[in-house]
ZANU-188531 format. One record per residue (C-alpha): residue number from 1; residue in three letters; x, y, z. Coordinates in nm, 4 decimals, decimal comma, padded with zeros to 6 digits. Each point is the difference from the previous one (the first is absolute). Layout:
residues N
 resi resn        u        v        w
  NUM  ALA        X        Y        Z
...
//
This chain:
residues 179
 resi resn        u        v        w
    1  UNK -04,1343 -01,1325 -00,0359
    2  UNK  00,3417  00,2060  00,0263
    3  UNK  00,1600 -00,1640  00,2497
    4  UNK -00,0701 -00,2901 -00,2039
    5  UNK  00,1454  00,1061 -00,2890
    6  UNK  00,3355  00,1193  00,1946
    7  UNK -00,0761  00,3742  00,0304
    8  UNK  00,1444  00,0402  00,4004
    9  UNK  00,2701 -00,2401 -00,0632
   10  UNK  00,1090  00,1830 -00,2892
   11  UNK -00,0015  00,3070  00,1484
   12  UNK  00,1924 -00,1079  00,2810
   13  UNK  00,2701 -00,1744 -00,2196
   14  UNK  00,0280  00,3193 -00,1813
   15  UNK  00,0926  00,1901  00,3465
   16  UNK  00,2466 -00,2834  00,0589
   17  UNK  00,1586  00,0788 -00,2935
   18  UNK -00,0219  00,3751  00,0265
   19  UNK  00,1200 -00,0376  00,3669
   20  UNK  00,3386 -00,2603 -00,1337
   21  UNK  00,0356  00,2502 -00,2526
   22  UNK  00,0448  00,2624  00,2366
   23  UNK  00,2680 -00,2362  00,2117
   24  UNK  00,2188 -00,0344 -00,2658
   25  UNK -00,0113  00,3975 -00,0745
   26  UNK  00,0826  00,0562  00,3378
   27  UNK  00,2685 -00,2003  00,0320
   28  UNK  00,1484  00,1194 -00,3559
   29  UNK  00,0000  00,3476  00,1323
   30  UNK  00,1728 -00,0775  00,3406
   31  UNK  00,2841 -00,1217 -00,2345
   32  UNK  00,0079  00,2949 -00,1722
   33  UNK -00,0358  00,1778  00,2704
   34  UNK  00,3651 -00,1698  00,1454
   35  UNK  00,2109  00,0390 -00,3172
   36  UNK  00,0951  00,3810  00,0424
   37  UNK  00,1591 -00,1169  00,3545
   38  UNK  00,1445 -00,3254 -00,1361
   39  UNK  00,1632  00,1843 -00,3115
   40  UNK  00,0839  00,3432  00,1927
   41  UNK  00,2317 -00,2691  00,2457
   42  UNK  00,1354 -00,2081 -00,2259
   43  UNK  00,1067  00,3545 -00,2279
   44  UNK  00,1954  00,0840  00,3115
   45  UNK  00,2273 -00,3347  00,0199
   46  UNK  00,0053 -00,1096 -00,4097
   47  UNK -00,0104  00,3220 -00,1909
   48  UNK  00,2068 -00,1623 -00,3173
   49  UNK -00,3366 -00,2205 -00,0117
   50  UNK -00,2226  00,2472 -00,2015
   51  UNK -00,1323 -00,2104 -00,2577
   52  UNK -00,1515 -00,1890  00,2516
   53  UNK -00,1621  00,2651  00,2169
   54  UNK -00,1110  00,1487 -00,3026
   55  UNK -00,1623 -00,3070 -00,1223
   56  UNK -00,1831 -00,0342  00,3588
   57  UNK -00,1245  00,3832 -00,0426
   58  UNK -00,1322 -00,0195 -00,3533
   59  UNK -00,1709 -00,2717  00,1011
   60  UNK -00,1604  00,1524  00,3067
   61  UNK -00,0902  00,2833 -00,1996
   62  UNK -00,1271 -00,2211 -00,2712
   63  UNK -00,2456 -00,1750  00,2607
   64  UNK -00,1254  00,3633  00,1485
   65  UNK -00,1158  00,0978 -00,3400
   66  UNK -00,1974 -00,2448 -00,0115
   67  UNK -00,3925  00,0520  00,0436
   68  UNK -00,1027 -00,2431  00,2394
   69  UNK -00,4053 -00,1048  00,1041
   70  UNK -00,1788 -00,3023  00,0376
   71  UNK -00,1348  00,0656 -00,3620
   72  UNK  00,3576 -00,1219 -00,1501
   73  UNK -00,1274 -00,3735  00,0902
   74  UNK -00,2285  00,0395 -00,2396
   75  UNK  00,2417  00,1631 -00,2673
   76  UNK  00,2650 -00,3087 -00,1346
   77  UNK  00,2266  00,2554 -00,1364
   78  UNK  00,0166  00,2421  00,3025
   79  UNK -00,0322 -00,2915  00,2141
   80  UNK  00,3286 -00,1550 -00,2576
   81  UNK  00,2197  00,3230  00,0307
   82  UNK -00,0653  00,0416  00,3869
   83  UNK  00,1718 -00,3821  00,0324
   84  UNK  00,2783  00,0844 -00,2148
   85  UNK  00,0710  00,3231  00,1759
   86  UNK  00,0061 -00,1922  00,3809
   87  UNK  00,1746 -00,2555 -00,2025
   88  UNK  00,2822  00,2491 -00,1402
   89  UNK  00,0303  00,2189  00,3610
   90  UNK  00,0487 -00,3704  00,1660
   91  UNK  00,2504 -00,1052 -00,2066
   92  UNK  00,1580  00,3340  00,0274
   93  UNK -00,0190 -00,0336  00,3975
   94  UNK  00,1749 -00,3788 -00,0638
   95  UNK  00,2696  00,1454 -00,1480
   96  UNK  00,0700  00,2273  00,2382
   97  UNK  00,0285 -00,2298  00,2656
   98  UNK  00,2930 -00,2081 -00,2106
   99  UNK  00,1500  00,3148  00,0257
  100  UNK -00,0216  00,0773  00,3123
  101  UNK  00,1672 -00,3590  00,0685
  102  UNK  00,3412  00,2024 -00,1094
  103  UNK -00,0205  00,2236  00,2920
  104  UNK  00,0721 -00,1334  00,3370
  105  UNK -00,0393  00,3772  00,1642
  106  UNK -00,3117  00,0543 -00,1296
  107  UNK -00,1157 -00,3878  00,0677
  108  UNK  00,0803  00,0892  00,3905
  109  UNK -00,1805  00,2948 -00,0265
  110  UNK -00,2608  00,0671  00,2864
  111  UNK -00,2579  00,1932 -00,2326
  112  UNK  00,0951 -00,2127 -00,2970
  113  UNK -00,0970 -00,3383  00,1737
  114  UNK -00,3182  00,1894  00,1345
  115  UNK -00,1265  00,0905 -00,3577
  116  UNK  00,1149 -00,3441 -00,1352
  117  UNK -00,2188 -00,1744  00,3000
  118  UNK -00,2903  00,1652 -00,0946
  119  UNK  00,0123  00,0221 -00,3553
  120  UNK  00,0698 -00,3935  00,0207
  121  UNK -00,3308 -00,0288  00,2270
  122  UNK -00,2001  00,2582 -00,2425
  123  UNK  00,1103 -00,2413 -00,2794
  124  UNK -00,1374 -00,3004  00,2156
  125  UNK -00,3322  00,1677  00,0417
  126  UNK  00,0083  00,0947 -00,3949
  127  UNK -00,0260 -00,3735 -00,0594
  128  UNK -00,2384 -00,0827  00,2759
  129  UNK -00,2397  00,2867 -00,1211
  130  UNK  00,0691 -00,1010 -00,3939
  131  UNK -00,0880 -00,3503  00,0945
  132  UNK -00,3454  00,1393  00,2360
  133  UNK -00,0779  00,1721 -00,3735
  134  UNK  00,0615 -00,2935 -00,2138
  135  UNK -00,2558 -00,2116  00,2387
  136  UNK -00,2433  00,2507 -00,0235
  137  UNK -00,0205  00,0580 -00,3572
  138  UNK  00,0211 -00,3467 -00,0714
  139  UNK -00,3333 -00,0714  00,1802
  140  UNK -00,1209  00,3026 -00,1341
  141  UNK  00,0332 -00,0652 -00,3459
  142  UNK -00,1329 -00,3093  00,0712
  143  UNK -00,2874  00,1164  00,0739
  144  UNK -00,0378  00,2290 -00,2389
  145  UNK  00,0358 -00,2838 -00,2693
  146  UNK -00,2025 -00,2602  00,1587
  147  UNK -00,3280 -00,0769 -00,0617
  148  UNK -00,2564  00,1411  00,1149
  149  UNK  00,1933  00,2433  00,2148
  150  UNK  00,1514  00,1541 -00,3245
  151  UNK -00,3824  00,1292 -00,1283
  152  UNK -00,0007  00,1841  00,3250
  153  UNK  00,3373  00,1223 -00,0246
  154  UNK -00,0455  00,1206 -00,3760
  155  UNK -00,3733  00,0980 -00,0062
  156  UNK -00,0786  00,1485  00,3834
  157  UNK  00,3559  00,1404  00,1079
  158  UNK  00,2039  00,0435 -00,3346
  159  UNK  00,2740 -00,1941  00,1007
  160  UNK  00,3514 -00,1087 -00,1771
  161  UNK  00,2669 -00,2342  00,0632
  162  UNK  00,2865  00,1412  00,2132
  163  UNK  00,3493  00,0139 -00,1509
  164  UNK  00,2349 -00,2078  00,2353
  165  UNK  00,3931 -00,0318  00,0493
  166  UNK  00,2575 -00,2162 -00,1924
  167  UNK  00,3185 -00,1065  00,0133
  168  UNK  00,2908  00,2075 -00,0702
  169  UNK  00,1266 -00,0636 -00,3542
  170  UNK  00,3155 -00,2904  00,0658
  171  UNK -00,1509 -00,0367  00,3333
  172  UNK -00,0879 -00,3992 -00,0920
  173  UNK  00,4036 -00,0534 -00,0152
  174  UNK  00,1968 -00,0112  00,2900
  175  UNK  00,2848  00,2082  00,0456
  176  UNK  00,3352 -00,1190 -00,0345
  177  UNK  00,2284  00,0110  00,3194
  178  UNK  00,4097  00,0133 -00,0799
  179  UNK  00,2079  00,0223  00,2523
//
């Protein structure tokens, strides 16, 4: 009678999505991890560019603040403010490498072009695993809302949608390119 109802396939959708989730903390935290390297190098070729490096810390320290567990997939708000805080420390990181852009020394930089590589690869992987998570949850909450799978997943294993990524605010408009 369970598996007819979608117990075991629930369950195992809900590890998918516990295991995405997981992914795309990973990944967030090897960036993290990279930016005290990436800002302590560039402070050592662009000093004058302080604004910048302080917008890239405050942003790191904004994200490591943060409370992070597979619960906030289930909270929109935390789930909301975790977004806009990888949104804010990206954008910070963008910046940063316009700036760099000004600095041929530190461009040719053995340990700069080492931290750019892999912060450019743990970026990659960010969007691979965000993507993995966005799959999951959308057959997930499929699930969860379809019948008769959804009496299973409210009445046998208390189960909720899962909060999933958006767009970044102005990302539908493409960026204009002067030369």
């Amino acid at each position: 009678m369970l598996t007819g109802c979608g117990y075991n396939s629930l369950q195992a959708m809900d590890e998918q999505v516990n295991a995405a989730w997981s992914e795309v903390q990973n990944q967030y935290q090897r960036r993290f991890d990279l930016i005290p390297n990436l800002v302590e190098t560039v402070k050592g070729f662009a000093t004058q560019e302080r604004e910048v490096l302080t917008q890239v810390v405050e942003a790191r320290s904004k994200v490591g603040q943060m409370k992070i567990s597979p619960e906030i997939t289930q909270d929109p708000e935390a789930f909301r403010k975790f977004e806009e805080a990888q949104g804010q420390l990206s954008g910070a990181l963008s910046r940063l490498m316009v700036v760099v852009e000004r600095y041929p020394d530190l461009k040719s930089s053995e340990n700069f072009l080492t931290l750019q590589a892999q912060l450019e690869g743990t970026e990659n992987r960010i969007t691979v695993a965000r993507r993995d998570y966005i799959q999951a949850v959308r057959d997930y909450n499929t699930s969860v809302r379809s019948f008769p799978t959804n009496l299973t997943a409210k009445y046998l294993l208390d189960l909720k949608v899962r909060e999933n990524f958006s767009a970044q605010q102005g990302a539908q408009e493409a960026p204009k390119v002067q030369f």
